[in-house]
BADO-347416 format. One record per residue (C-alpha): z, x, y. Coordinates in steps of 0.5 Angstrom, whole numbers, plus 500, padded with zeros to 3 digits. Last residue first. Example, Ala and Ser with C-alpha at 12.3 -4.5 7.8 and 13.67 -1.06 7.14 Angstrom:
% residues 2
514527498;516525491;
% end
This chain:
% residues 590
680556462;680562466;675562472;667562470;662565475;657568470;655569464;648565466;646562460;653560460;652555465;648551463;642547466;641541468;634539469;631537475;633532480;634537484;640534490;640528494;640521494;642522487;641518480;646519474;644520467;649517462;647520456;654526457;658520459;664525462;663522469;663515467;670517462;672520469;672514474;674509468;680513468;681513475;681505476;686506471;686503464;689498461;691498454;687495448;687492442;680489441;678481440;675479434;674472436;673469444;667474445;665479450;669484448;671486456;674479458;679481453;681485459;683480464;679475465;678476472;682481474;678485468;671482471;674485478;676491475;669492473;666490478;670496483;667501478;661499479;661499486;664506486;659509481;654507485;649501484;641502484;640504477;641497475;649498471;653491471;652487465;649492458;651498462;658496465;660492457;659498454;662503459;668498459;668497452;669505451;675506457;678499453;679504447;681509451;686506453;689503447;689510444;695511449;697516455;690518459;694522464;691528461;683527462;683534459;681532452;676525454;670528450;665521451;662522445;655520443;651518436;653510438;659510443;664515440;671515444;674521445;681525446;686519445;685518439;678517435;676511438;669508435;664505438;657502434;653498439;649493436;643492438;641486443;637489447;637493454;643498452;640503447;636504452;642507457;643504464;642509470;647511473;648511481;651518485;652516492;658520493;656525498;662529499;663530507;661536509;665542509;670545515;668551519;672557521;674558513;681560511;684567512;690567507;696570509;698577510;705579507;711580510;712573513;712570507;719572505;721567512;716562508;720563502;727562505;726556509;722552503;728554499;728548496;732548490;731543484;735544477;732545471;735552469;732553476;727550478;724553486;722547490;717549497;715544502;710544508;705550503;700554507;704560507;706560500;701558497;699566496;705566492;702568485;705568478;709561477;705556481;706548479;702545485;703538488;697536493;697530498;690527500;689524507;682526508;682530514;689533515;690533506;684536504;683541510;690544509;687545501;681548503;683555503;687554497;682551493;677557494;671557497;666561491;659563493;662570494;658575496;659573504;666572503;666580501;669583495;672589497;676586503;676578500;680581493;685585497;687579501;688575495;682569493;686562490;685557486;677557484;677564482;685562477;681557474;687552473;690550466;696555467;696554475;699547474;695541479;696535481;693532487;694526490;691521495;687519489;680514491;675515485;671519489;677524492;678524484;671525482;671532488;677535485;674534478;667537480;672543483;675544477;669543473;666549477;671553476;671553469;665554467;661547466;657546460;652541460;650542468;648538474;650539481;648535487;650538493;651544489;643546487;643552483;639558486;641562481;645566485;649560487;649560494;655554495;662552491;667548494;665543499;658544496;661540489;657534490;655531483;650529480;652530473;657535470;658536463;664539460;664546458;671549460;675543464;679547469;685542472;686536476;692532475;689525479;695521483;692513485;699511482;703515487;708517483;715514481;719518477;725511477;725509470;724517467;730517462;725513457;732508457;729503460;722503459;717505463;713504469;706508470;703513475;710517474;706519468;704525472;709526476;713527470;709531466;709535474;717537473;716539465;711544468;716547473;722545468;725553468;722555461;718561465;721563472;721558479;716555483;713548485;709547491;708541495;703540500;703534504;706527503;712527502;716529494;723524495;729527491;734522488;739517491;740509488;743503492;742496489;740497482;737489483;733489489;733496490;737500496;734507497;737514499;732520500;735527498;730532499;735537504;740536499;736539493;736533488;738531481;735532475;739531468;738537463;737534457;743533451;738528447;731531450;728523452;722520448;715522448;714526441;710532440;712537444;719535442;725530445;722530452;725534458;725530465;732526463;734522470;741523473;738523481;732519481;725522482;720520488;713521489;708520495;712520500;711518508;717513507;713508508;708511504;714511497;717504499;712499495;712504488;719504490;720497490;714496484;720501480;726495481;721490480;720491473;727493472;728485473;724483469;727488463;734486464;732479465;729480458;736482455;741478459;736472455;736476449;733471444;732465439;732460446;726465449;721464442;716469441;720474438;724470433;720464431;714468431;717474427;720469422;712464422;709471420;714472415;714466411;708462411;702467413;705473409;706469403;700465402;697472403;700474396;699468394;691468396;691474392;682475392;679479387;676486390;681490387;687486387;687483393;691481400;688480407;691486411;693483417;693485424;696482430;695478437;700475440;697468446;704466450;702460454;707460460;702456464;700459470;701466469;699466461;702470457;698476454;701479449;696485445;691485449;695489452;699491460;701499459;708499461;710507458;714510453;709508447;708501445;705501438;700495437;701489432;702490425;702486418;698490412;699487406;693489402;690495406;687498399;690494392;695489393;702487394;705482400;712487402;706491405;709492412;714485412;720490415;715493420;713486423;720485427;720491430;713489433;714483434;720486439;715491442;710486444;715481447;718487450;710489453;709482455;715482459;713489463;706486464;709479467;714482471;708487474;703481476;709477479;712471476;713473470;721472469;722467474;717463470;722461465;720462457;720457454;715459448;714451446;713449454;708454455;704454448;705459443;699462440;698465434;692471434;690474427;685479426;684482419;684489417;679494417;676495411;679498404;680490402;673487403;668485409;675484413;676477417;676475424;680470428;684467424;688462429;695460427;697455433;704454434;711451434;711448427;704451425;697448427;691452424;684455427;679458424;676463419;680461412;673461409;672468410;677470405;671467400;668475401;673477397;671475390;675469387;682469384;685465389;680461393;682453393;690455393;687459399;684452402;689448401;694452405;690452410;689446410;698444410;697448415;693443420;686444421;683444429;
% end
């Protein structure tokens, strides 16, 4: 290891020069407190910038382990150190001068939610704090401005390090704050199957968002609280007693009048799967973490899987046990994403009519008179839905504004009203009573066949190298082919996405044999990530990626929307795919 002072040396060495010396900085060099490791630089000043990582050691950063103990304290800290650098840095942004990125410092761009990164990691062992960030490197032109650098490195890195990676010049109340906020969520994550519920909303949170666009609360928002029939009362660690509306386990259906919170309800629940930060005014919104928002899915490819509990006797003689197809319709991709997520392990459906295939929801009573169930290859959700929950555990929460055919079958029923829940469950069912229910089948389906295997990519088996690009949080492109990840909508972060592209890199180049299913090759990735954490998925100590954990879900459904990923079944035609749009037929509302 090199010492500042070298490293000082060295840009006096090659001011002036081309750009293509600023590789000879590449290394590692002790500051006052801290390592500066230049981990990557770019080809020339209009690429991408430069990867940075300084690494504090445990007992130089101080920070007590009582504050990342667990896994979720650790996470939740490692998210405010990135946030406070963060804050930091953006006073230094292109204060050094230059030609394309030149000055650029940034680290990554927490959002609403607690994503562990690649960004911070604290050591849990150790204490050891490793940052990482990216720099423009500066020129003029393509000519090397090494004071410019000298600048960023020695007085504004060393600042944002002193400041924000250094327990003693903190706020200590602060941080404990966050740690104890921390357990606080993973407390009512813990009491929720206790309690047989499968999501909780606190009485006093802010639901409505500042805009569509932006994530942060509605100033002036309607705060929730909860119909007196739901309320549940617990005792956190740290807030101590706090009341709020418990969703149990079962069917729940959301009703009420458009612009009355139903949809901003379920966005809640949806991203209740995460913890976020005090002040977002969704802290205590805690979901099941294994919960799936489902919805219709226009066009997306379906490879292998068994949507037979759903859809059966396609005219055209389609296989459904291990259907294939390029350009789903709407309610086959409804009922494949149905059966992925059951696959991927949820035990909660999410599902907004106005995303849905209105065919694949529900048939009325009229509608199966003139139609008769033998005409129609389709086995609605509704009348499986009872069959979902009672057979396989898995809770389902609909937002419905347009049909009450869920009434009859729903075990709790909240009606939003200017944003505020009522349980008329008592009311809906006795008003129910007057219109016939829905007949369901007489004989339950087969269990889903999940033995689904892919197959590793050729491009994979060598050493050539794989070109990926994130394009937000809509897709990821691996070589020529993007993974369309649009309406896989609890996907919050760009971060995520990212990760989502390494891990099918690093699954077909280590773990994909043709042999293992997806499930098992999802439960080794976790295990390589648990292991050595996401960075691990880069393969490669320099240049390490800015990622944000996925869930287990969302690996599942970046697999099942890899379009060149060819799957083996164990059942089914193993012919090609064919479209649906070929055949007009059987598409619900997008």
């Amino acid at each position: 290891m090199q010492s500042s002072a070298d490293l000082r040396n060295l840009l006096n060495r090659i001011d002036h020069r081309g750009y293509p010396a600023y590789k000879d900085t590449r290394g590692a060099y002790q500051f006052p407190g801290y390592v500066l490791s230049i981990d990557h630089v770019q080809g020339d000043p209009f690429a991408s910038p430069s990867k940075v990582s300084v690494h504090v050691a445990g007992r130089t950063a101080g920070f007590p382990g009582e504050l990342y103990r667990e896994d979720y304290q650790r996470i939740a800290l490692q998210d405010e150190l990135t946030r406070q650098f963060g804050k930091r840095v953006e006073r230094f942004a292109f204060k050094a001068k230059g030609s394309g990125k030149s000055g650029l410092i940034s680290v990554s761009r927490c959002g609403q939610e607690i994503l562990e990164r690649t960004a911070c990691r604290i050591d849990p062992k150790s204490g050891d704090v490793v940052l990482r960030m990216e720099i423009g490197f500066p020129a003029n032109g393509r000519t090397i401005n090494a004071r410019e650098l000298e600048k960023i490195l020695f007085e504004f890195v060393p600042e944002c390090v002193k400041n924000a990676l250094f327990y003693k010049n903190m706020d200590a109340a602060r941080l404990r704050a966050v740690a104890d906020l921390a357990e606080d969520q993973h407390y009512i994550r813990g009491m929720l199957p206790k309690l047989g519920l499968c999501a909780f909303v606190a009485d006093g949170s802010v639901l409505p968002r500042e805009s569509g666009i932006s994530p942060r609360p509605m100033k002036g928002g309607v705060k929730f609280r909860s119909p007196k029939e739901l309320e549940v009362t617990l005792d956190l660690p740290h807030r101590g007693k706090i009341t709020g509306m418990g969703i149990k386990k079962g069917i729940t259906l959301i009703v009420g009048g458009g612009y009355h919170g139903k949809s901003t309800l379920l966005k809640a629940l949806e991203l209740g799967v995460y913890d976020h930060i005090a002040g977002d005014g969704r802290e205590y919104v805690i979901t099941d973490n294994t919960a799936m928002k489902i919805r219709a899915e226009d066009g997306r490819s379906i490879q292998k899987t068994d949507i037979s509990m759903f859809i059966n006797d396609l005219p055209n003689g389609k296989d459904t046990v291990g259907f294939c197809t390029e350009d789903a319709s709407g309610s086959t991709s409804q009922a494949a994403n149905v059966v992925e997520s059951m696959e991927a392990g949820a035990s909660l459906l999410l599902i907004d009519e106005d995303t849905s295939a209105t065919n694949f929801m529900i048939r009325d009573e009229l509608m199966q008179r003139v139609i008769h169930r033998d005409m129609e290859p389709i086995t609605p959700f509704i009348e499986r839905i009872r069959e979902l929950y009672e057979d396989y555990g898995i809770s389902t929460v609909i937002v419905a504004g347009s049909s009450g055919s869920y009434f009859h079958i729903a075990d709790t029923i909240i009606q939003m009203d200017r944003y505020v829940p009522k349980d008329i469950t008592e009311y809906a069912k006795k008003e129910a009573e007057s219109y016939p229910a829905v007949t369901c089948p007489e004989t339950p389906a087969a269990t889903p066949d999940f033995r689904r295997c892919p197959q590793p990519g050729q491009a994979f088996r060598g050493n050539d190298r794989i070109k990926m690009k994130t394009m937000g949080r809509e897709a990821v492109m691996i070589n020529k082919e993007t993974i369309d990840l649009r309406y896989v909508e609890q996907i919050t972060d760009s971060e995520q996405v990212t990760a989502l592209g390494y891990c099918m890199r690093y699954a077909q180049r280590h773990i994909l044999d043709g042999k293992k299913d997806i499930r098992r090759i999802v439960d080794e990735l976790e295990q390589v990530i648990e292991k050595g954490s996401l960075s691990a998925l880069c393969e490669s100590a320099s240049g390490i990626a800015c990622m944000a954990a996925p869930r287990r879900q969302e690996i599942f459904a970046c697999f099942n929307r890899y379009r060149s990923l060819k799957m083996n079944g164990q059942k089914g035609d193993t012919g090609n795919a064919v479209s649906e749009r070929q055949t007009g037929r059987y598409r619900g509302k997008a």
